[in-house]
N, C-alpha and C positions, 0 to 999 in steps of 0.2 A: 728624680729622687723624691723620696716620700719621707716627713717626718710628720709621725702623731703625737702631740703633746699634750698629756694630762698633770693638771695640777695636782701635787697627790702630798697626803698627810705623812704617808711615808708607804714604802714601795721594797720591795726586795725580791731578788732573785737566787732561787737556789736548784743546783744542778745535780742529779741523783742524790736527792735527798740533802744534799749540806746548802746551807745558804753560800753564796760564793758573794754576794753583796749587797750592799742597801743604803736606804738613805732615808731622812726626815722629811722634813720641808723642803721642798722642792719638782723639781717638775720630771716627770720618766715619759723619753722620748723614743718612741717606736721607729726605726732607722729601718727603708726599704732603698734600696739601690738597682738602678736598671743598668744597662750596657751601657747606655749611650750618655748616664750621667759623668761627670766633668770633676774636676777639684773646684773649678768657678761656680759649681752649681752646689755644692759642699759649703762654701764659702759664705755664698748667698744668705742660705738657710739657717749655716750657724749664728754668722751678724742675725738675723732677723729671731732666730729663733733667744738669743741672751739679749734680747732689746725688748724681747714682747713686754709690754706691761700687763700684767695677767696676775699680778697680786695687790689685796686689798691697803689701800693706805687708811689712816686714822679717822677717815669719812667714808667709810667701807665703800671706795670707787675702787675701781681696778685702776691703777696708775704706780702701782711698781714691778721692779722689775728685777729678776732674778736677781742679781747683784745687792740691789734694794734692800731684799730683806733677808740678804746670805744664805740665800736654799744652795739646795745638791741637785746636781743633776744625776740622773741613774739614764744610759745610754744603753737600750739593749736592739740589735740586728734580727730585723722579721720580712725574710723574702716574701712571705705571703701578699705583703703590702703593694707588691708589683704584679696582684693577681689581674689577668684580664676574665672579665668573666661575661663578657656580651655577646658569647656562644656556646650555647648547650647550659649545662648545671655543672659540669666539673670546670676550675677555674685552670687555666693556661699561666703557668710560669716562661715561659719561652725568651720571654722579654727580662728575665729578672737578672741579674749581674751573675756570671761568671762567679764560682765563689773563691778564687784569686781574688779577680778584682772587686768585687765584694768587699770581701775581708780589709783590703787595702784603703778602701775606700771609708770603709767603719771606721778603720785606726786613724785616719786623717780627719776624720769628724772628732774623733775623741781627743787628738792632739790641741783639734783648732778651739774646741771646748774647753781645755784644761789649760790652756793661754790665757783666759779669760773669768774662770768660775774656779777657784780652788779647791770644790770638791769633787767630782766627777768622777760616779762607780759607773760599770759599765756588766753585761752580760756575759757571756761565752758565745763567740761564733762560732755557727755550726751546731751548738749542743742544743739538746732537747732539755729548754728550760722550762722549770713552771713559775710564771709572775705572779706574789701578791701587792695588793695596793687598796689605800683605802684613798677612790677619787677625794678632792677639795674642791665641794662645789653643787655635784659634779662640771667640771670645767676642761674640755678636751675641745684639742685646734687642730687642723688639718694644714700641713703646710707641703705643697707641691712644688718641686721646681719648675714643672709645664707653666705654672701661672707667670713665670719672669721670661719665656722666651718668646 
């Protein structure tokens, strides 16, 4: 499982032309899901990902954290993320989740999110979105489940 988080001033997603969501301050996280990721590995990411301290406190250090300074999360699902591409120039999804399980897999990141962060806008799975966002920073973290096993 792959999450890409960018700190963003504000961020939205709209789906054939209508915005379907958005958010301010806070962080939009790029969700890639493979077969063999897990709910523990879901889990993992979310604890780690609503703890990053990745926002500036009143000594402009990074030392808050989502909660801290009551951002939004905007949650949107990009198989691309599970591209392998260390053969040829076209990238291999092969390895990317089932989009059953995919899907499943999203909604239980959004649940485990929304446990925690009261605001949490999320994408369309499956749809052909287009994201805008203006990074904060720019400030973008790459968070893998391979790194915990």
């Amino acid at each position: 499982m792959k999450f890409v988080i960018q700190r963003v001033s504000h961020a939205e997603v709209c789906v054939e032309g209508e915005q379907i969501s958005g958010i301010d301050k806070g962080l939009l996280v790029f969700v890639g899901v493979f077969d063999s990721d897990t709910k523990e590995d879901a889990d993992r990411l979310v604890k780690k990902l609503v703890g990053l301290r990745i926002f500036q406190d009143e000594n402009d250090k990074t030392n808050l954290s989502l909660k801290d300074v009551k951002g939004s999360l905007l949650i949107v699902s990009q198989f691309t993320l599970c591209a392998d591409c260390r053969k040829g120039n076209r990238p291999s999804f092969i390895n990317a989740g089932k989009p059953d399980y995919a899907d499943s897999m999203y909604e239980y990141i959004i649940s485990a999110c929304r446990e925690q962060i009261p605001d949490v806008q999320t994408g369309k799975f499956g749809a052909d979105m287009k994201i805008s966002l203006l990074n904060d920073g720019p400030f973008t973290i790459l968070l893998d489940s391979d790194d915990w096993k």
